[in-house]
Biopython code that builds the backbone (N, CA, C, O; Angstrom):
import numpy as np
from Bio.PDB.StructureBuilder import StructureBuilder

atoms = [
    (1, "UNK", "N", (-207.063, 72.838, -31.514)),
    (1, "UNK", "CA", (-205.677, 72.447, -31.350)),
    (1, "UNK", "C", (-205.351, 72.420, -29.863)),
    (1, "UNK", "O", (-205.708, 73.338, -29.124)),
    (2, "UNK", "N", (-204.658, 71.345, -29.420)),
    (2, "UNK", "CA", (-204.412, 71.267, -27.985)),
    (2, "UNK", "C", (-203.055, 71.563, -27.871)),
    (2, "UNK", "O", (-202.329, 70.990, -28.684)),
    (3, "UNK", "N", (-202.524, 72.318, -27.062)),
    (3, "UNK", "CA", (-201.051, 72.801, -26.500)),
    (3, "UNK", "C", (-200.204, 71.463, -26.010)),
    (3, "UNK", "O", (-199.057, 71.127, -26.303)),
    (4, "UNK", "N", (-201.161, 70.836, -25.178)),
    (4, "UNK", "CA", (-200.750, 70.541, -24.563)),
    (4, "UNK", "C", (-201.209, 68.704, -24.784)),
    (4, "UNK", "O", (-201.994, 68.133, -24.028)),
    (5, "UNK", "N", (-200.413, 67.936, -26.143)),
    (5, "UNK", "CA", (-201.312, 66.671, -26.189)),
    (5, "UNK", "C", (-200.884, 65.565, -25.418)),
    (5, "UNK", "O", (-201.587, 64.563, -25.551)),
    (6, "UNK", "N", (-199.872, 65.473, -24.608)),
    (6, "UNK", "CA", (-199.590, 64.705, -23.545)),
    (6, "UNK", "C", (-201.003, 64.188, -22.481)),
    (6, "UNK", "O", (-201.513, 63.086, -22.278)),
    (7, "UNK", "N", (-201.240, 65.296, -22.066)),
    (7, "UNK", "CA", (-202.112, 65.408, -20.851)),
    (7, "UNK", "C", (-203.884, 65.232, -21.894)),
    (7, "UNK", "O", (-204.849, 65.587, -21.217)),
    (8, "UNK", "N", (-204.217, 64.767, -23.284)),
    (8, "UNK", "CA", (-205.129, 64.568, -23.858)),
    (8, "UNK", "C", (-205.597, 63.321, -23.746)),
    (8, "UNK", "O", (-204.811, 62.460, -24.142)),
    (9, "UNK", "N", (-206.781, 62.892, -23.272)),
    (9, "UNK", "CA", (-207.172, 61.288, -23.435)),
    (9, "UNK", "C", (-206.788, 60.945, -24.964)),
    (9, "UNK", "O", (-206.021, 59.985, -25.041)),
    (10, "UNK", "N", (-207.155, 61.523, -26.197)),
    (10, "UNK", "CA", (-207.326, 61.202, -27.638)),
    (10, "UNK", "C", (-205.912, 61.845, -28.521)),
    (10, "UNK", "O", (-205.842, 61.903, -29.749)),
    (11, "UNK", "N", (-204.938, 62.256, -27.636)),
    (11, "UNK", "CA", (-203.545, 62.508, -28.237)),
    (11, "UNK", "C", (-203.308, 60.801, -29.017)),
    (11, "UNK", "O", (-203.646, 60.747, -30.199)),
    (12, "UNK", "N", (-202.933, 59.908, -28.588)),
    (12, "UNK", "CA", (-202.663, 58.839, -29.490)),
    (12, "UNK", "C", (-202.967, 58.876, -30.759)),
    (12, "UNK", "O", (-202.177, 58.799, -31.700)),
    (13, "UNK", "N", (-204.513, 59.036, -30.814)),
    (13, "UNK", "CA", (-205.368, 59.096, -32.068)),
    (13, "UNK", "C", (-204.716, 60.239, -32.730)),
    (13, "UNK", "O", (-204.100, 59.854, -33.724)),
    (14, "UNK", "N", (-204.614, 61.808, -32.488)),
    (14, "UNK", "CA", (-204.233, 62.350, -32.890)),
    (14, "UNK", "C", (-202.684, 62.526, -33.731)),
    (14, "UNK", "O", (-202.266, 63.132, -34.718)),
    (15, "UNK", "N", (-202.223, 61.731, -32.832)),
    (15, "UNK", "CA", (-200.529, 61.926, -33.522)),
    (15, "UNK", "C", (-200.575, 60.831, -34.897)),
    (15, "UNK", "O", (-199.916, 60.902, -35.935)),
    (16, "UNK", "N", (-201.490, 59.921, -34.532)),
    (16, "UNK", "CA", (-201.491, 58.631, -35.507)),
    (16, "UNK", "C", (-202.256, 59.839, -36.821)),
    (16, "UNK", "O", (-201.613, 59.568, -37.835)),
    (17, "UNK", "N", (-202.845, 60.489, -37.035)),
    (17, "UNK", "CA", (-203.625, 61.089, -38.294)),
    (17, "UNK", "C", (-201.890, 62.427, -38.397)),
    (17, "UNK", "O", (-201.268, 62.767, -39.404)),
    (18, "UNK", "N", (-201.745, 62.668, -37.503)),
    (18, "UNK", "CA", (-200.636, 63.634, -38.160)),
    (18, "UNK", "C", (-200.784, 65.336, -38.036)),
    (18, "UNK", "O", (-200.153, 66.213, -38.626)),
    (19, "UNK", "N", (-201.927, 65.444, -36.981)),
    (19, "UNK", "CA", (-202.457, 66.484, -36.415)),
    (19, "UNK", "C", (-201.739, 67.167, -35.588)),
    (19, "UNK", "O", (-201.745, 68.397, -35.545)),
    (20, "UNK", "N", (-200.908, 66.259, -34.698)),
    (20, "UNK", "CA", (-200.009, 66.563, -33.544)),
    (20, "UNK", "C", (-198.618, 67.599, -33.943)),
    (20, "UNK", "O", (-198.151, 68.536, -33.295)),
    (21, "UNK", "N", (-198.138, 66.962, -35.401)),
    (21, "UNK", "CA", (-197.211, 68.037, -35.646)),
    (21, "UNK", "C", (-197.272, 69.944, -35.040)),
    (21, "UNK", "O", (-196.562, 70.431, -34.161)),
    (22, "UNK", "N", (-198.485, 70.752, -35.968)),
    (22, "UNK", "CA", (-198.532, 72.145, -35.906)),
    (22, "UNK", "C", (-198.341, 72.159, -34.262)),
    (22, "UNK", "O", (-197.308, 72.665, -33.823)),
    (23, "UNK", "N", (-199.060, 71.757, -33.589)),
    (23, "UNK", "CA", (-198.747, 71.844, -31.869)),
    (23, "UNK", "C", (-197.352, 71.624, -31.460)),
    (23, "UNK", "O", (-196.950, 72.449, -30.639)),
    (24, "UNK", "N", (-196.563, 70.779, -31.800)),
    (24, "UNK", "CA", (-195.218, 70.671, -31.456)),
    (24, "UNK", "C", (-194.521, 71.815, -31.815)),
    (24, "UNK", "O", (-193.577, 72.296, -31.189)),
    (25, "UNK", "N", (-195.061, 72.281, -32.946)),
    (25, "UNK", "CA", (-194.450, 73.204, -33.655)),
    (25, "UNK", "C", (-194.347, 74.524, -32.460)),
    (25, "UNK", "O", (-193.480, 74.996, -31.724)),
    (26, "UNK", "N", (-195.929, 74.798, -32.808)),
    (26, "UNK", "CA", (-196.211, 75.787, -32.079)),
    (26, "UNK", "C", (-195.392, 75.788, -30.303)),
    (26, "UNK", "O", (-194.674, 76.688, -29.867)),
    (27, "UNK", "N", (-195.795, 74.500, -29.566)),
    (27, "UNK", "CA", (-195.133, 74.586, -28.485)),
    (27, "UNK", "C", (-193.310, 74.856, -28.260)),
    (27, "UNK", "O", (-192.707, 75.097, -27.214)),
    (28, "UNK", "N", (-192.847, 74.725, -29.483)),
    (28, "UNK", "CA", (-191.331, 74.744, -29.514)),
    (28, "UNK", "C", (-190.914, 76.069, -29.691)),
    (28, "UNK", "O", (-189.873, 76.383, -29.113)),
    (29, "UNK", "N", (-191.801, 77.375, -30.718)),
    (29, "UNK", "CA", (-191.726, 78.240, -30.723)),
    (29, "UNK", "C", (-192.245, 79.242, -29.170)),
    (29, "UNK", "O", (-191.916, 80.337, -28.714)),
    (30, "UNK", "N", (-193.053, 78.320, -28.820)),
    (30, "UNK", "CA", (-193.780, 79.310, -26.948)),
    (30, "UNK", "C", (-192.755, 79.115, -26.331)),
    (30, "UNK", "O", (-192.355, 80.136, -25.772)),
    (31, "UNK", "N", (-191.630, 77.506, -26.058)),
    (31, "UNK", "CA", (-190.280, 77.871, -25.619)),
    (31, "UNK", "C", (-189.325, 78.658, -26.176)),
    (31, "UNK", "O", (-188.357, 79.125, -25.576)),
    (32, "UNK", "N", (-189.487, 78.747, -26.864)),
    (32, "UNK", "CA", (-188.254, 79.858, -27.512)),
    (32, "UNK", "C", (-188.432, 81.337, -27.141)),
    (32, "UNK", "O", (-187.446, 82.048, -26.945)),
    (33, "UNK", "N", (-189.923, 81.891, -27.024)),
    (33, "UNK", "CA", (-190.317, 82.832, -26.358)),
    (33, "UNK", "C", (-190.187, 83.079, -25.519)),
    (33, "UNK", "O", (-189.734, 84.204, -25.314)),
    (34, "UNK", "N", (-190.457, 82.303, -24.541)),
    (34, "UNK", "CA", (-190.461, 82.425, -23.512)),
    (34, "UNK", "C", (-188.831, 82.110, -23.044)),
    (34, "UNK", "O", (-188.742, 82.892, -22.098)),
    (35, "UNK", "N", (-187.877, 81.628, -23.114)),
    (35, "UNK", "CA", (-186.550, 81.872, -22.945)),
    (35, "UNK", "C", (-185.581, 82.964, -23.413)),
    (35, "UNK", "O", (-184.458, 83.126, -22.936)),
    (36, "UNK", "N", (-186.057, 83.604, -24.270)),
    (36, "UNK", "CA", (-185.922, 85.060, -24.663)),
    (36, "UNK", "C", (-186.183, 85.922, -23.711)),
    (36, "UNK", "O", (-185.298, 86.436, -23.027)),
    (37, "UNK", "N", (-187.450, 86.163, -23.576)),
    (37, "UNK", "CA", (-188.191, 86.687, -22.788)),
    (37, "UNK", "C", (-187.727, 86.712, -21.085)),
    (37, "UNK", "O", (-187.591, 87.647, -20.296)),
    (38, "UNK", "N", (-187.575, 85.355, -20.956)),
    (38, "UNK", "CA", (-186.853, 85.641, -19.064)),
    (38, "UNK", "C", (-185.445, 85.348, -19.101)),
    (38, "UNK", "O", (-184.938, 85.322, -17.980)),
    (39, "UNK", "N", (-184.568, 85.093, -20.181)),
    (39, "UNK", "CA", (-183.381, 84.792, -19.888)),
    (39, "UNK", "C", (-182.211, 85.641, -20.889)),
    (39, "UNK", "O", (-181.070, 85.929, -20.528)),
    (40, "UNK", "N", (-182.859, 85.966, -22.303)),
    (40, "UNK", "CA", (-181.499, 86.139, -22.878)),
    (40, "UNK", "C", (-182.001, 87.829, -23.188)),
    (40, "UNK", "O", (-181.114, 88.666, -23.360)),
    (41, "UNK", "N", (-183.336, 88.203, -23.236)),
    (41, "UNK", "CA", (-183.002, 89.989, -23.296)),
    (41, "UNK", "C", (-182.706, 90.351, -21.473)),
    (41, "UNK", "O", (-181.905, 91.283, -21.406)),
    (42, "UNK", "N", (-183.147, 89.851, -20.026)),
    (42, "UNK", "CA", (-182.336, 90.452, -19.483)),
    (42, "UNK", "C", (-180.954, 90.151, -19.071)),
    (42, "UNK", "O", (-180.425, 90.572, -18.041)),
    (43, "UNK", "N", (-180.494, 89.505, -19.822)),
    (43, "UNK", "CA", (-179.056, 89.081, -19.898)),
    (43, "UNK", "C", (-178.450, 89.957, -20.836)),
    (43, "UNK", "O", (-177.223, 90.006, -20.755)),
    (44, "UNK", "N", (-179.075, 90.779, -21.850)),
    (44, "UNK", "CA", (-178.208, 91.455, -23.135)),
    (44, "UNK", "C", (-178.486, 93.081, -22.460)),
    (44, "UNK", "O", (-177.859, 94.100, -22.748)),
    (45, "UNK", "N", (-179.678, 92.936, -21.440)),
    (45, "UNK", "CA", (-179.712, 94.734, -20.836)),
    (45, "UNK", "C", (-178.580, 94.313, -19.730)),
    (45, "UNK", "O", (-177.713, 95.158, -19.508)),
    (46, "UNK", "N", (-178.521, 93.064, -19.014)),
    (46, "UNK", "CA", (-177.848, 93.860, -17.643)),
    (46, "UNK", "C", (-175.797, 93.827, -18.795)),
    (46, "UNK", "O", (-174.863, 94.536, -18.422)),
    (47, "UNK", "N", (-175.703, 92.956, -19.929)),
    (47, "UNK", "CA", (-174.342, 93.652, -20.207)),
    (47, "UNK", "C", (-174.288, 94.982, -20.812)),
    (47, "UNK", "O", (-173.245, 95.623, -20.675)),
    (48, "UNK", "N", (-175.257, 95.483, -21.456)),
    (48, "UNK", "CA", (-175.618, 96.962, -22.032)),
    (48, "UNK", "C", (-175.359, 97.873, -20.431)),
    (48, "UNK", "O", (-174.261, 98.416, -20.306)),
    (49, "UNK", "N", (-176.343, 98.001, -19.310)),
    (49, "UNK", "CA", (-176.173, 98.518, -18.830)),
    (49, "UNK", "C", (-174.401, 98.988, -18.015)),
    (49, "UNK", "O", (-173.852, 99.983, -17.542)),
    (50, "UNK", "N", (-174.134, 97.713, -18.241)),
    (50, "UNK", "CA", (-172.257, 97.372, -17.603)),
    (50, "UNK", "C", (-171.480, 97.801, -18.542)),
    (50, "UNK", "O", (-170.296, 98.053, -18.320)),
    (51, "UNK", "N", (-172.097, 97.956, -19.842)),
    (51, "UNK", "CA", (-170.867, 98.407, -20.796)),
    (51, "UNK", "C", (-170.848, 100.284, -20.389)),
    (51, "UNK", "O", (-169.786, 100.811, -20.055)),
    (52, "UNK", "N", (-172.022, 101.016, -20.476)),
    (52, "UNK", "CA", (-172.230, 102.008, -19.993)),
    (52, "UNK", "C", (-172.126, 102.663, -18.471)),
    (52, "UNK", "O", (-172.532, 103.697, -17.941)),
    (53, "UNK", "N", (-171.550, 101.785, -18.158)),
    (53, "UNK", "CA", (-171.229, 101.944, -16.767)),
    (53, "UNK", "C", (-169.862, 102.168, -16.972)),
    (53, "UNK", "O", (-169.382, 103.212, -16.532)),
    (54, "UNK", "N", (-168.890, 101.069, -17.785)),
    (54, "UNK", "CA", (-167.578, 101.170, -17.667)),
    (54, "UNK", "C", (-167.490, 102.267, -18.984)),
    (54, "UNK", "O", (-166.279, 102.327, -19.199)),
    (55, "UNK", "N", (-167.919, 102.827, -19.599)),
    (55, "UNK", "CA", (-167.747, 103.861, -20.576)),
    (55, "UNK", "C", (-167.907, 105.656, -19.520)),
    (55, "UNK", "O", (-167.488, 106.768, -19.843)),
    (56, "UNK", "N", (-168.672, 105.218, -18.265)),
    (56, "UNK", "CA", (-168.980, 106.601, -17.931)),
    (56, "UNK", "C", (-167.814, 106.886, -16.882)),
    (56, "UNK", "O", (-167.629, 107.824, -16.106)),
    (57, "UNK", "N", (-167.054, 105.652, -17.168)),
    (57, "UNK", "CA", (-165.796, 105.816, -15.901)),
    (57, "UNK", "C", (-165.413, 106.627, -16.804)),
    (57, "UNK", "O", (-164.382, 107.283, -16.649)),
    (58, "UNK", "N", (-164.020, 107.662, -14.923)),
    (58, "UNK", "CA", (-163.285, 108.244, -16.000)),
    (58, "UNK", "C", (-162.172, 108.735, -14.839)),
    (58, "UNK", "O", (-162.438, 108.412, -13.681)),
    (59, "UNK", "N", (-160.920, 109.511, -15.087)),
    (59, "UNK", "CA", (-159.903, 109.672, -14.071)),
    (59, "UNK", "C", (-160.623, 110.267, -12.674)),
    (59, "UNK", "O", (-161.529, 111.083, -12.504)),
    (60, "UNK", "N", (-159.839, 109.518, -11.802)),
    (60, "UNK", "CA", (-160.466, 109.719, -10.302)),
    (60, "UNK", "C", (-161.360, 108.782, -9.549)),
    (60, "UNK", "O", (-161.573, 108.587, -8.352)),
    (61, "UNK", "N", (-161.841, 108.230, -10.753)),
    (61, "UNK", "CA", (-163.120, 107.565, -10.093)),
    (61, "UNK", "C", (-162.702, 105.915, -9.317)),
    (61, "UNK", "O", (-161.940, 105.214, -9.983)),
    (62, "UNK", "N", (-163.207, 105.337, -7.937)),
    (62, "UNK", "CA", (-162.109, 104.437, -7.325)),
    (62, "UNK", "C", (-163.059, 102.961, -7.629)),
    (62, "UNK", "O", (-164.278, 102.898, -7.466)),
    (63, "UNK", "N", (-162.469, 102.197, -7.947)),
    (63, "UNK", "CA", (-163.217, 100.978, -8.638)),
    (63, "UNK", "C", (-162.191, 99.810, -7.999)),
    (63, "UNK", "O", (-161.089, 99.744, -7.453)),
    (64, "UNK", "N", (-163.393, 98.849, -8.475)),
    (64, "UNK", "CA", (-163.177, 96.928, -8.025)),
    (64, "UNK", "C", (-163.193, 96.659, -9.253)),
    (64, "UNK", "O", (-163.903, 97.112, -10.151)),
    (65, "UNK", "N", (-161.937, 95.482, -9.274)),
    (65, "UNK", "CA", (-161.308, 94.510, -10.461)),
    (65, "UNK", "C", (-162.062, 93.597, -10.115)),
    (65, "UNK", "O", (-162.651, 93.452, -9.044)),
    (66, "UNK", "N", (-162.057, 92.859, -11.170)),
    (66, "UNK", "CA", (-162.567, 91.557, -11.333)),
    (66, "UNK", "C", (-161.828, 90.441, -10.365)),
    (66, "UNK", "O", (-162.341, 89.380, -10.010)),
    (67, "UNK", "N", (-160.237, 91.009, -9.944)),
    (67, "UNK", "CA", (-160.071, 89.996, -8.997)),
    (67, "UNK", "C", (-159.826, 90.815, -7.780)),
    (67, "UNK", "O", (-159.002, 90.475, -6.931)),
    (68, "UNK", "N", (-160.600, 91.977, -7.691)),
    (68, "UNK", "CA", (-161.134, 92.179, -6.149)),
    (68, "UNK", "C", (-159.906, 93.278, -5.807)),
    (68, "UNK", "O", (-159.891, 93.742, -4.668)),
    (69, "UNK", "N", (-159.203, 93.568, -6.463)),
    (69, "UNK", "CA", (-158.273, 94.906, -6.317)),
    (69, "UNK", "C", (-158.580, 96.208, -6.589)),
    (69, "UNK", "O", (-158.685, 96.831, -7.646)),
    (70, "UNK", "N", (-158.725, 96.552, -5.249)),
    (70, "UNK", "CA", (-158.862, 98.444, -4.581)),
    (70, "UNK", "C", (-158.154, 99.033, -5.242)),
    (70, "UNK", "O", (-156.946, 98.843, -5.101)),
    (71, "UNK", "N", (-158.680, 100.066, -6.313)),
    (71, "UNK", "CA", (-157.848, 101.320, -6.379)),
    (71, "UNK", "C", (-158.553, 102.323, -7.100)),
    (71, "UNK", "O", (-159.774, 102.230, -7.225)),
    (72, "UNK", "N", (-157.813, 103.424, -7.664)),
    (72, "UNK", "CA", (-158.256, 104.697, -8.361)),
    (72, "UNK", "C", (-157.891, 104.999, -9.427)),
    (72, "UNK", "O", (-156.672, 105.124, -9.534)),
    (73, "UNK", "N", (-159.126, 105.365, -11.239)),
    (73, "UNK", "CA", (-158.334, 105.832, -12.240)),
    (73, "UNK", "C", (-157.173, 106.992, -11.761)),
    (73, "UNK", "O", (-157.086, 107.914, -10.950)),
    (74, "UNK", "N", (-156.428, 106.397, -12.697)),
    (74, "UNK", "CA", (-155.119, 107.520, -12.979)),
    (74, "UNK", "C", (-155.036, 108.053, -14.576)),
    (74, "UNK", "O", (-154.429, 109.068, -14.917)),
    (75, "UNK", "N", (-155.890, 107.015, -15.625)),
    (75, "UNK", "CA", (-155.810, 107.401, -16.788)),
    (75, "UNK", "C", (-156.804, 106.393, -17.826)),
    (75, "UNK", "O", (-156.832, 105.261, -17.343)),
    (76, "UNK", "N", (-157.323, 106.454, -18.642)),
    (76, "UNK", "CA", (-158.060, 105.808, -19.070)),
    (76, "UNK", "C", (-157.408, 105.918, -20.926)),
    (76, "UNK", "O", (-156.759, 106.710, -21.609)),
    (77, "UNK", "N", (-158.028, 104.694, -21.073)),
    (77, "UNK", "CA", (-156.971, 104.719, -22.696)),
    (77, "UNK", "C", (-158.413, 103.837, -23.211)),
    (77, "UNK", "O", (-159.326, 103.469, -22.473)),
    (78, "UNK", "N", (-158.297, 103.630, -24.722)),
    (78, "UNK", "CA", (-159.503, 103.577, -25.768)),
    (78, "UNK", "C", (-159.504, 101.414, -25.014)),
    (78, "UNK", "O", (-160.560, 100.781, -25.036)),
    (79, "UNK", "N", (-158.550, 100.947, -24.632)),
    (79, "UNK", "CA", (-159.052, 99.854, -24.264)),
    (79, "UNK", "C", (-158.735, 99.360, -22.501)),
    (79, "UNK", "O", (-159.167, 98.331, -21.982)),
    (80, "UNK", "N", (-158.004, 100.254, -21.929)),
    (80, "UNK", "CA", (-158.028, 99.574, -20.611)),
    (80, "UNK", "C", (-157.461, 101.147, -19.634)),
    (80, "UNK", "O", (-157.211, 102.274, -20.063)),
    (81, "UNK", "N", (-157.421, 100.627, -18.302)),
    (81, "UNK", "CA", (-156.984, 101.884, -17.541)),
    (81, "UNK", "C", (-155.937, 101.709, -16.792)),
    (81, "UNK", "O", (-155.350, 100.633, -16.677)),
    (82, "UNK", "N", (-155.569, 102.978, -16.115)),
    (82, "UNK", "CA", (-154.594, 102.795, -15.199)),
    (82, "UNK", "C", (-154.834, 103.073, -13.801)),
    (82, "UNK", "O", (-155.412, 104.110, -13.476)),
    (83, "UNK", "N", (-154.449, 102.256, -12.976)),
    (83, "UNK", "CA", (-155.280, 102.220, -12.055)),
    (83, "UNK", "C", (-153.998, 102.004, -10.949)),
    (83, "UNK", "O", (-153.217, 101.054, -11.011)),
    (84, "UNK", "N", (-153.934, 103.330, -9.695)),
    (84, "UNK", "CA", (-153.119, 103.701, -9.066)),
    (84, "UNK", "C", (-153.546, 102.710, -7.976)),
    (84, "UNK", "O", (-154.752, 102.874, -7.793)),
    (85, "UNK", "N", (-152.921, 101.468, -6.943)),
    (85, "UNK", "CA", (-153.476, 100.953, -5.701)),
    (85, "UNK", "C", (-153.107, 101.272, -4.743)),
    (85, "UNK", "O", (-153.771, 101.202, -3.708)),
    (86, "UNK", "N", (-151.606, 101.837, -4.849)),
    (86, "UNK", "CA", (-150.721, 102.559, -3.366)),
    (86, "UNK", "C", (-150.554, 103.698, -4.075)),
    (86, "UNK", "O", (-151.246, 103.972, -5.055)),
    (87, "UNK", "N", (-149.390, 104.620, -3.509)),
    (87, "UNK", "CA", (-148.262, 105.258, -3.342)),
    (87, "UNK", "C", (-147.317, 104.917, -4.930)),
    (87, "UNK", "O", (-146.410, 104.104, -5.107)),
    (88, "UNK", "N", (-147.689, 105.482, -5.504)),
    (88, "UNK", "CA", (-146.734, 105.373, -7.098)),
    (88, "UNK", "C", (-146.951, 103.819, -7.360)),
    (88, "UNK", "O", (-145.811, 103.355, -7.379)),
    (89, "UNK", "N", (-147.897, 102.750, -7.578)),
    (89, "UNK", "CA", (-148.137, 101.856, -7.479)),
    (89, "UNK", "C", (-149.024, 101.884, -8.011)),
    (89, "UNK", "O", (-150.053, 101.919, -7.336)),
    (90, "UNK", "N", (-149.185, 101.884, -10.004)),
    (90, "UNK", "CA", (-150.097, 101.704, -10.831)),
    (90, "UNK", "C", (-149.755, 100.746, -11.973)),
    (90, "UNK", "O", (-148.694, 100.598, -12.581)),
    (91, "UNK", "N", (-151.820, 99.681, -12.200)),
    (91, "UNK", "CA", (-151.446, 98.414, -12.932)),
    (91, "UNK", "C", (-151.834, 99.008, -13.981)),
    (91, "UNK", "O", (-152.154, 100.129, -13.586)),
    (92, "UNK", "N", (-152.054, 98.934, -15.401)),
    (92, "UNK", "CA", (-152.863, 98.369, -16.180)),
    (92, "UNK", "C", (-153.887, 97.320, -16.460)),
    (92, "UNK", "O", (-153.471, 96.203, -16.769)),
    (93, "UNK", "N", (-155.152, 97.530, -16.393)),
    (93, "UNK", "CA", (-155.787, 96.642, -15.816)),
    (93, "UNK", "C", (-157.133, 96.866, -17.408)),
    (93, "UNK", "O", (-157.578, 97.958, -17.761)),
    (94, "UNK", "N", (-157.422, 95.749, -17.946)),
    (94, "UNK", "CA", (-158.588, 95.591, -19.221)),
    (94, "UNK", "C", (-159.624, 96.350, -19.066)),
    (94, "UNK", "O", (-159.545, 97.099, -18.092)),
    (95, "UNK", "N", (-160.693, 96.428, -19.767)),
    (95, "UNK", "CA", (-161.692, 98.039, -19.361)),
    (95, "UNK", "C", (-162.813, 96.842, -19.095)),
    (95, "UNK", "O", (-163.790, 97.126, -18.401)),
    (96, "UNK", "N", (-162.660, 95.338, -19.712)),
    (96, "UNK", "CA", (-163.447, 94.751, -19.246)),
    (96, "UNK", "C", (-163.119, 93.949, -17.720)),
    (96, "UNK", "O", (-163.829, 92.980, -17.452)),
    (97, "UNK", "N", (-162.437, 94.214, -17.097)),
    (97, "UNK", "CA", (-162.352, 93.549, -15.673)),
    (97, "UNK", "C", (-162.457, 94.475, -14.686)),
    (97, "UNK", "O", (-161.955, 94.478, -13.562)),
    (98, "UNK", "N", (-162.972, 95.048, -15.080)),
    (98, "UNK", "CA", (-163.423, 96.645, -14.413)),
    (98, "UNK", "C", (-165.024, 96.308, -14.168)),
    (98, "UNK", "O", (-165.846, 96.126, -15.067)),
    (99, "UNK", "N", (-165.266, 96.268, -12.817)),
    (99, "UNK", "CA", (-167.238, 95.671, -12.693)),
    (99, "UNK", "C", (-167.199, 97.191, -12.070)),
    (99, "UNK", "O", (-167.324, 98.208, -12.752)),
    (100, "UNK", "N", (-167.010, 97.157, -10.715)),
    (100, "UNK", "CA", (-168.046, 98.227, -9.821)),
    (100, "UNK", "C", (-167.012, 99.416, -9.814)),
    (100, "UNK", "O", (-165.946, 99.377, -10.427)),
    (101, "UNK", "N", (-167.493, 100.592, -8.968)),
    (101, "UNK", "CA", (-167.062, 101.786, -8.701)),
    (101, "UNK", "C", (-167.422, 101.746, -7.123)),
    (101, "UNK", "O", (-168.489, 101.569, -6.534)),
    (102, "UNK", "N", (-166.240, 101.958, -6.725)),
    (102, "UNK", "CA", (-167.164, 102.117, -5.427)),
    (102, "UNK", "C", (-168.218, 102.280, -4.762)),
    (102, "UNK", "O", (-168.784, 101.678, -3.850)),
    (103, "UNK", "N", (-168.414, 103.281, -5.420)),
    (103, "UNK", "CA", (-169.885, 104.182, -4.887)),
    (103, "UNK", "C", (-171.088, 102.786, -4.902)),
    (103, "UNK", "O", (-171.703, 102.101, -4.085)),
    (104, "UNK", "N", (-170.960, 102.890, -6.100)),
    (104, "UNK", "CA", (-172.146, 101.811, -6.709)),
    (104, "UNK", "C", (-171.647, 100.095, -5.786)),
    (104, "UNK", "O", (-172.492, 99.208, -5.906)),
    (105, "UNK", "N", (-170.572, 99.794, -5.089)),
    (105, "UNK", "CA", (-170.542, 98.989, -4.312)),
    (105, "UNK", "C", (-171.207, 99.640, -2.955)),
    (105, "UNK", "O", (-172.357, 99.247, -2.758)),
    (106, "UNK", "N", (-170.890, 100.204, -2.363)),
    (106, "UNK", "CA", (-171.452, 100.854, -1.150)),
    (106, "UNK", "C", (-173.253, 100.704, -1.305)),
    (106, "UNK", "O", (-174.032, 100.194, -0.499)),
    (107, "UNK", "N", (-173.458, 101.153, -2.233)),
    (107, "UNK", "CA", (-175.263, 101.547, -2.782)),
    (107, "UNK", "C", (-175.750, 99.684, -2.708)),
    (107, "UNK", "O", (-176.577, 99.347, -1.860)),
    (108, "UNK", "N", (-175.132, 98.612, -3.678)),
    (108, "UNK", "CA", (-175.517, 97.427, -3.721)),
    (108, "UNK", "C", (-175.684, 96.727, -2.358)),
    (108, "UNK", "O", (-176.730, 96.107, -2.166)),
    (109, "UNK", "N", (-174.787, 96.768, -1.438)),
    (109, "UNK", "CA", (-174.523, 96.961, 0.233)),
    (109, "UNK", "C", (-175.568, 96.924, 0.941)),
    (109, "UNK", "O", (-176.061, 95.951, 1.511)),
    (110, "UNK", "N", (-176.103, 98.556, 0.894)),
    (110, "UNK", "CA", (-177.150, 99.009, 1.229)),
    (110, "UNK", "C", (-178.489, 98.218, 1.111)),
    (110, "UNK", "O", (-179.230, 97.702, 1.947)),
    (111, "UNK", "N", (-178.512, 98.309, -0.103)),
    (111, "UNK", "CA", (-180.101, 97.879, -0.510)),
    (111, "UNK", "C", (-180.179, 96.386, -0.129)),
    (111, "UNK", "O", (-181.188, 95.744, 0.160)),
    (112, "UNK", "N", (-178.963, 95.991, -0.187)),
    (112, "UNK", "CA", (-179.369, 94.393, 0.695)),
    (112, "UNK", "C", (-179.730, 94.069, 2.754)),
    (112, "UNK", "O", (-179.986, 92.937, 3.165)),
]
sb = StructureBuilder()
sb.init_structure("model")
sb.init_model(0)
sb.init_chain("A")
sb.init_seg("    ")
for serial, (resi, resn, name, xyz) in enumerate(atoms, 1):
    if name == "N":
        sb.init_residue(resn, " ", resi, " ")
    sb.init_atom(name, np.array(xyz, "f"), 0.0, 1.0, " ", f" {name:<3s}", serial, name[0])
structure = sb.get_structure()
């Protein structure tokens, strides 16, 4: 069986008897593997790792919004937080627009 019957002198012949199918087959399933494989499990760890990131927040800790607003928990609730930016000057803000923590901005910084 050839992977690959494009690049075969005798692919013609082959597709004409009906041989060529299982290879298509097979090659459609090696893409599917292989796009799994480099694209959609580390795409499902790096949101796993981010969900556990925003679960280990907790009051005090000083974090970046999704639209780039400085500040510090003041309170955390089962779906979003409160988040002090001045002087008596706290938003409510989604638990998902919550990316970094400071710290862990400073560290990303670094290593670049």
């Amino acid at each position: 069986m050839n992977l690959f019957p494009l690049l075969d002198a005798q692919a013609p012949a082959q597709m004409a008897g009906g041989g060529s199918g299982w290879s298509m087959i097979v090659m459609m399933l090696v893409i599917v593997v292989v796009f799994y494989f480099f694209m959609i499990r580390p795409q499902q760890k790096k949101q796993k790792a981010l969900q556990k990131a925003r679960e280990a927040m907790k009051k005090g800790d000083k974090v970046i919004t999704a639209g780039g607003i400085h500040g510090t928990i003041k309170d955390t609730k089962e779906n979003d937080f409160i988040i002090e930016i001045a002087d008596n000057v706290r938003i409510r803000v989604d638990k998902s627009s919550v990316y970094l923590t400071i710290s862990d901005a400073e560290s990303d910084t670094e290593r670049k």
